[in-house]
FIDREN-284515 format. One record per residue (C-alpha): residue in one letter; residue number from 1; x, y, z. Coordinates in steps of 0.001 Angstrom, whole numbers. Example, Ala and Ser with C-alpha at 12.3 -4.5 7.8 and 13.67 -1.06 7.14 Angstrom:
2
{rest a nr 1 u 12300 v -4500 w 7800}
{rest s nr 2 u 13670 v -1060 w 7140}
//
This chain:
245
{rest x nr 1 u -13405 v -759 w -14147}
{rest x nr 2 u -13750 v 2019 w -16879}
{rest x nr 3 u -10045 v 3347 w -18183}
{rest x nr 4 u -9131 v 6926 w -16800}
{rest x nr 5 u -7118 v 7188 w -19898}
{rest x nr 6 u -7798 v 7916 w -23383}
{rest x nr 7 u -6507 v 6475 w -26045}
{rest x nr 8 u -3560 v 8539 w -27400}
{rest x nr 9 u -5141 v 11534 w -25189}
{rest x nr 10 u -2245 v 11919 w -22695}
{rest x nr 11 u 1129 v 12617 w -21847}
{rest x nr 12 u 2407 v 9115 w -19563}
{rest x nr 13 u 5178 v 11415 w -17697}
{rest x nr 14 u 2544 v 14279 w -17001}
{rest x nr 15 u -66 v 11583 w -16238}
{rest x nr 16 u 2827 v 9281 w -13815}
{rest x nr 17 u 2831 v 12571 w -12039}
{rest x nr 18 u -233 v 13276 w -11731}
{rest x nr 19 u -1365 v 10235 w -10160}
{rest x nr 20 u 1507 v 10105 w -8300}
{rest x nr 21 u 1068 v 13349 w -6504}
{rest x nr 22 u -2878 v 13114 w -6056}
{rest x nr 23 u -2347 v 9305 w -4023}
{rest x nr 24 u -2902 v 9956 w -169}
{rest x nr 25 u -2647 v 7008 w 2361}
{rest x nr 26 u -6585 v 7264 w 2446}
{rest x nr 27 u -8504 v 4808 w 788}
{rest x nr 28 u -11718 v 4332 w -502}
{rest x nr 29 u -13620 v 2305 w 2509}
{rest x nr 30 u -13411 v -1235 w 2770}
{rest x nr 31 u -16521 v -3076 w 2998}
{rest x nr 32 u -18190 v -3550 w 6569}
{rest x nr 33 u -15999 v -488 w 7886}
{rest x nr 34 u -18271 v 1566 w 9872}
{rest x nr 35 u -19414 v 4872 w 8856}
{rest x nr 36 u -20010 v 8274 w 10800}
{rest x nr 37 u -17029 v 9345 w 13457}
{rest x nr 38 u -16030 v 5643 w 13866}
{rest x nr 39 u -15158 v 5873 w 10551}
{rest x nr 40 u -13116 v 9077 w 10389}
{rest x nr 41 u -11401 v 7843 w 13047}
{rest x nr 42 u -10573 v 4635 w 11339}
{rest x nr 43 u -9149 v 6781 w 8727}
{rest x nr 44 u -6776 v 8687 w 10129}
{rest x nr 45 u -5469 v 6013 w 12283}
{rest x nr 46 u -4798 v 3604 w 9534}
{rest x nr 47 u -3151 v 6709 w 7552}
{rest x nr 48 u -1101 v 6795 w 10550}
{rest x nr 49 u -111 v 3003 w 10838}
{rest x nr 50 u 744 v 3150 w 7048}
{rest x nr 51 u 3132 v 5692 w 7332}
{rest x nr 52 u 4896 v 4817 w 10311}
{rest x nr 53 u 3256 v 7453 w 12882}
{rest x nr 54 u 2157 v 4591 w 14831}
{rest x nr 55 u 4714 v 1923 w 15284}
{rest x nr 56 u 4759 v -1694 w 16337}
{rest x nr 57 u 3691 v -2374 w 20156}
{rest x nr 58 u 2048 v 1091 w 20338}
{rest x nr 59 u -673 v 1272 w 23364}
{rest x nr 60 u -4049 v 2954 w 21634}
{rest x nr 61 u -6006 v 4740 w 24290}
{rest x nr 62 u -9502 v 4981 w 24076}
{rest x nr 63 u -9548 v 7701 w 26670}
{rest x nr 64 u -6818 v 9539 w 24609}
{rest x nr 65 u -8433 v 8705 w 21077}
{rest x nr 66 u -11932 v 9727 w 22178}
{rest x nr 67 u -10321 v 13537 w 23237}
{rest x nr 68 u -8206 v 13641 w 20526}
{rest x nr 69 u -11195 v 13171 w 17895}
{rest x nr 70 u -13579 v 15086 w 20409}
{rest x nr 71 u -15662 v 12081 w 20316}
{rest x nr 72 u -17792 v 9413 w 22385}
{rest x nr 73 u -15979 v 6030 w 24246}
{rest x nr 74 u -18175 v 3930 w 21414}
{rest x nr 75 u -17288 v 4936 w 17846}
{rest x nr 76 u -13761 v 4731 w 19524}
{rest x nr 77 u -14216 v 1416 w 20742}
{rest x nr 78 u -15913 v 906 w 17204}
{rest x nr 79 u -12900 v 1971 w 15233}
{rest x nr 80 u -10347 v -90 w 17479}
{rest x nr 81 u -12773 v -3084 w 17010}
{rest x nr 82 u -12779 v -2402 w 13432}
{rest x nr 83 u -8320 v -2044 w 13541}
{rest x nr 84 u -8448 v -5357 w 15406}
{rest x nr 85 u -10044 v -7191 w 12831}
{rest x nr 86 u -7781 v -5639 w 9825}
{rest x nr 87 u -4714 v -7167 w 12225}
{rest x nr 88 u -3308 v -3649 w 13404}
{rest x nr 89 u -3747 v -4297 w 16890}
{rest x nr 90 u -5047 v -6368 w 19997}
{rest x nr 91 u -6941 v -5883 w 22544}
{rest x nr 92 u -6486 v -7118 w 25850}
{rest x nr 93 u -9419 v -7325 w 28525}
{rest x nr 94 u -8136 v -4950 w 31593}
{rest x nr 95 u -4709 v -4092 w 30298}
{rest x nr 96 u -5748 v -1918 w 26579}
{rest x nr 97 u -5201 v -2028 w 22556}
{rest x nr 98 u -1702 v -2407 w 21766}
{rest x nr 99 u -469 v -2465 w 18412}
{rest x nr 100 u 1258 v -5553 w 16776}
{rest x nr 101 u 4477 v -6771 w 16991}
{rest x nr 102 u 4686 v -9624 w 14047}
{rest x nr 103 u 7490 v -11549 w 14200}
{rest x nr 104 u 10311 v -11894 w 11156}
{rest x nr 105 u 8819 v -15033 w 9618}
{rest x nr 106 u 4768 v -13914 w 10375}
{rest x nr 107 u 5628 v -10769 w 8427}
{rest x nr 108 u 7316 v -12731 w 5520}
{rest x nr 109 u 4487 v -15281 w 5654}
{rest x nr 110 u 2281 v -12318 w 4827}
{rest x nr 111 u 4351 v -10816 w 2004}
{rest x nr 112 u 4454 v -14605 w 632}
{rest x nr 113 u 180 v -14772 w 391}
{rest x nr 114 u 434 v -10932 w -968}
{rest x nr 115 u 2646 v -11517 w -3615}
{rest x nr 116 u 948 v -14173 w -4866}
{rest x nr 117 u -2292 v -11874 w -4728}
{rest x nr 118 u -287 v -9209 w -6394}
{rest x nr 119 u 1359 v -11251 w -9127}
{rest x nr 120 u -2394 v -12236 w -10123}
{rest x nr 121 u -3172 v -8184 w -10748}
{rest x nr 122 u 212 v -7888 w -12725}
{rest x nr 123 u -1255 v -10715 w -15025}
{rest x nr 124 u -4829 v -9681 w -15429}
{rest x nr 125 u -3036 v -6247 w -15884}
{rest x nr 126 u -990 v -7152 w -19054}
{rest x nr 127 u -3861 v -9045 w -20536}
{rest x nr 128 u -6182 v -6466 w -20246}
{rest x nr 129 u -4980 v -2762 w -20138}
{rest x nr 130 u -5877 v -276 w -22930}
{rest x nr 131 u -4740 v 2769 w -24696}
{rest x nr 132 u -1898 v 4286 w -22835}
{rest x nr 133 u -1811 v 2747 w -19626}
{rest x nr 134 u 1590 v 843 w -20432}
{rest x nr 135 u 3497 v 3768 w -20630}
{rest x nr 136 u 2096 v 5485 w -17718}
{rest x nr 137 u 3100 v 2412 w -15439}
{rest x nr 138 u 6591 v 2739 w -16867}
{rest x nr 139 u 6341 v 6546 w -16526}
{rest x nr 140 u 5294 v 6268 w -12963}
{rest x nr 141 u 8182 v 3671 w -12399}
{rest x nr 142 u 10810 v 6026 w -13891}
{rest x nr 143 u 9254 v 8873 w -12044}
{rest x nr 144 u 9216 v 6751 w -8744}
{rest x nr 145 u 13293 v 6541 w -9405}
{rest x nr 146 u 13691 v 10123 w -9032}
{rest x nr 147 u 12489 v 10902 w -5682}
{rest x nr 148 u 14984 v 10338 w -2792}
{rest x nr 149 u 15013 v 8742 w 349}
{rest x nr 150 u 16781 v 10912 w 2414}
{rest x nr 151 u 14509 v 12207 w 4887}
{rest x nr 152 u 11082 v 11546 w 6576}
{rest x nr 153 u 9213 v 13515 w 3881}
{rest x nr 154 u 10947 v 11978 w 1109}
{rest x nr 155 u 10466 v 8420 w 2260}
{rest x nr 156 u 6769 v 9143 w 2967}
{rest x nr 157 u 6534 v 10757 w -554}
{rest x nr 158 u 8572 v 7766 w -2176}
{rest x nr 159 u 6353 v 5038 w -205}
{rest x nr 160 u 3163 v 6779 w -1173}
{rest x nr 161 u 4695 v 6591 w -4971}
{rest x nr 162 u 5325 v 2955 w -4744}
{rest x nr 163 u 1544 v 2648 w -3097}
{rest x nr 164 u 543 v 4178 w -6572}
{rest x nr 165 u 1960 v 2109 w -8697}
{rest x nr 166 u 491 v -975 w -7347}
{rest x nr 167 u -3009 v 885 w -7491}
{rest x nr 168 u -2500 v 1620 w -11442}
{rest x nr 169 u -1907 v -2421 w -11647}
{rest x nr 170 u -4819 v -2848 w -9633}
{rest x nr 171 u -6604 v -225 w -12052}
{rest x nr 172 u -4992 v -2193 w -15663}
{rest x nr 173 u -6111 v -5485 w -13585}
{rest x nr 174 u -9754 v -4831 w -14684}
{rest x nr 175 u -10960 v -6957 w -11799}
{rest x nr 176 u -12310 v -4277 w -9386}
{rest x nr 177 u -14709 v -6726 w -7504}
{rest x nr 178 u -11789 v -8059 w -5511}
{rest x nr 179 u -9307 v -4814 w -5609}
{rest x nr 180 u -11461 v -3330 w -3151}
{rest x nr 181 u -10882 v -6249 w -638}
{rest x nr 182 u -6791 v -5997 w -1225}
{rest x nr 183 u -7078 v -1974 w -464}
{rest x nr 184 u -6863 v -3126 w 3578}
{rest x nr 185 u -4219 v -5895 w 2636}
{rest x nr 186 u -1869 v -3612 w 882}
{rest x nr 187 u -2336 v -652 w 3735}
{rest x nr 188 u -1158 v -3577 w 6257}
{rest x nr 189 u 1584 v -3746 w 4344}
{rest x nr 190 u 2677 v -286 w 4033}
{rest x nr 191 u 2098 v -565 w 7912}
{rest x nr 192 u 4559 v -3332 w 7836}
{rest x nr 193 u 7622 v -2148 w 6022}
{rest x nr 194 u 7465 v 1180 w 7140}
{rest x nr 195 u 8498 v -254 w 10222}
{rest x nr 196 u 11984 v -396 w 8985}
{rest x nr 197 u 12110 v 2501 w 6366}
{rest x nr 198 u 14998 v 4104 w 8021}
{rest x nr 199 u 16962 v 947 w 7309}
{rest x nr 200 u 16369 v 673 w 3255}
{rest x nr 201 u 19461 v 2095 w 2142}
{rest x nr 202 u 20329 v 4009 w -1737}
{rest x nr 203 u 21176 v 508 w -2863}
{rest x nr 204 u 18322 v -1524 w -1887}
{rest x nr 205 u 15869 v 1236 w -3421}
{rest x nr 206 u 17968 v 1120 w -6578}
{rest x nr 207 u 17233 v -2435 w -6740}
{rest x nr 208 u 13862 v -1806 w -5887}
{rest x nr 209 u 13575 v 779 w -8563}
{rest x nr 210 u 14589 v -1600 w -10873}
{rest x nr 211 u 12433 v -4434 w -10269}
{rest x nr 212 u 9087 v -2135 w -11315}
{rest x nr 213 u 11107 v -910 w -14376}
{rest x nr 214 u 10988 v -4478 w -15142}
{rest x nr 215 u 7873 v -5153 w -14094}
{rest x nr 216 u 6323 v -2094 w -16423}
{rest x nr 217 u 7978 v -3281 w -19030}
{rest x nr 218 u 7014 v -7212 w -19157}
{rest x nr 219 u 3298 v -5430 w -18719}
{rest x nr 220 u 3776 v -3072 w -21230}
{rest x nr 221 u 4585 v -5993 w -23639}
{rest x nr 222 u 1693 v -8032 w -22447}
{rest x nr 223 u 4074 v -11123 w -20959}
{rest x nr 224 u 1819 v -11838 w -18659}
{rest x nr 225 u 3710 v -14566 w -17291}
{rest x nr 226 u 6918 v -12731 w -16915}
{rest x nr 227 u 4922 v -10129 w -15268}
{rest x nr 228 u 3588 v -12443 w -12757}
{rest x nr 229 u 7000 v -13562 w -11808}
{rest x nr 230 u 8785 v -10328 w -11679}
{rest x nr 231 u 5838 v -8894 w -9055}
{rest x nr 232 u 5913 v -12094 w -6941}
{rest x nr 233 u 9435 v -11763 w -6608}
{rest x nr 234 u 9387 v -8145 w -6122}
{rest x nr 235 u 6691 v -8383 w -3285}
{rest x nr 236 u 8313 v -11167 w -1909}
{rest x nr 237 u 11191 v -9262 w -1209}
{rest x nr 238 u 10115 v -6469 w -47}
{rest x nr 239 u 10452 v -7225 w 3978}
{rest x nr 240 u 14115 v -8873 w 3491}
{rest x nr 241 u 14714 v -5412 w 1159}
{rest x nr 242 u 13698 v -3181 w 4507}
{rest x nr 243 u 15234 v -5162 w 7401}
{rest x nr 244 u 11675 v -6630 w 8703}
{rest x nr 245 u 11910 v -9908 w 7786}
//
C-alpha cells in the first residue's frame, strides 16, 4: 500500500480533516460480495446497519426491499444472503430475515478477537509508516476530540471520525492483503456499538478521546509494543464504554 502522503508535503491538521470529512460508511467491496443491484443494495443496507438506521431484531422484507430499490425478489434475496453471511441477520424458513440480537458477552467476545486484530495494525503501523503519517494520526485524534456528541448528526459525524482513524492505521499498517478482509469486521462493529450510542455519555468519549491520543502518540514514536497494548485495550473497551456489553 503506496503512502497518500508526501514527505514534508502536507499540513497533518488540514490533512486529519480532510480525511476525516471525505470517510462515508461505504466501503470498498469485500471479496465474494456480489456485484450489479445485489450489490447496491448490499451497500446501502450495511451503511444503514453501521449507523444505527437499522437496529437489532429488525424484520428485513424482501417484498419491502425489492420496492424500495425498484428491483427483482433475487438480487434481494442475493443481498440478504450476502448480510447473513457477514452476521447482520438470520433468516428463518416461513417466518423472514430478522436482524441480530447478540447477547452482552457474544458482542464482547467479538470486540475481544477484533482487538487483537486491531492491535496487530497498530504494530505493523508504527513499524512501518512514512513521512508524515504520525502526525496526521495524532491530528485526526485531536480533531476527532472536537466534534460533539450531542445529537444524531454529531454522533454519526463523530463515529464516522473514529471509523477513520482506524482506516489511517489500517493505511500506516502496510499490510493491505488482509485490511480488505477486516473492512466487513470493523462495519459489524460500527453496527454493534451504535446500538447504544445514545448511552456514551461526555465522559466516556473523553476517555475515549484520550485513549487514541495515546495511541497516536506511542505510533508516532514507533513503540510498537505500547501501541499494540493501548489499541487492544481501547477496542476492548469499546462495548463496556457504550452500554452493549
Amino acid at each position: 500500500m503506496a503512502s497518500a502522503i508526501a514527505a514534508r508535503s502536507v499540513d497533518p491538521k488540514l490533512e486529519a480533516r480532510k480525511r476525516i470529512g471525505e470517510h462515508t460508511w461505504s466501503r470498498a467491496r469485500s471479496g465474494g460480495q456480489p456485484g450489479g443491484k445485489a450489490g447496491e443494495i448490499i451497500a446501502k443496507l450495511t451503511s444503514r446497519l453501521a449507523s444505527g438506521a437499522i437496529s437489532f431484531g429488525d424484520t428485513l422484507s424482501v417484498t419491502t426491499l425489492a420496492d424500495e430499490f425498484q428491483a427483482s425478489r433475487q438480487p434481494v434475496a442475493a443481498a440478504i444472503s450476502h448480510l447473513r453471511s457477514l452476521g447482520y441477520v438470520v433468516v428463518m424458513p416461513q417466518v423472514g430475515c430478522r436482524v441480530v440480537s447478540p447477547s452482552g458477552n457474544e458482542i464482547q467476545d467479538f470486540f475481544n478477537v477484533l482487538a487483537r486484530i486491531e492491535s496487530a495494525y497498530a504494530g505493523m503501523a508504527a513499524l512501518r509508516y512514512v513521512d508524515e503519517e504520525a502526525r496526521v494520526l495524532h491530528a485526526m485524534a485531536e480533531e476527532i476530540a472536537t466534534i460533539g456528541f450531542d445529537d444524531g448528526a454529531r454522533r454519526l459525524q463523530y463515529a464516522s471520525a473514529v471509523d477513520a482513524f482506524h482506516a489511517m492505521i489500517w493505511e500506516m499498517s502496510r499490510a493491505s492483503a488482509v485490511v480488505t478482509r477486516t473492512r466487513d469486521l470493523w462495519q459489524l462493529a460500527d453496527f454493534y456499538l451504535w446500538q447504544g450510542a445514545e448511552n456514551f455519555d461526555v465522559s466516556k468519549v473523553e476517555t475515549a478521546n484520550k485513549e487514541r491520543r495515546r495511541i497516536a502518540r506511542a505510533i508516532g514514536r514507533r513503540d510498537a509494543g505500547r501501541a499494540e497494548e493501548l489499541v487492544e485495550q481501547h477496542v476492548r473497551g469499546k462495548p463496556r464504554r457504550v452500554g452493549i456489553a
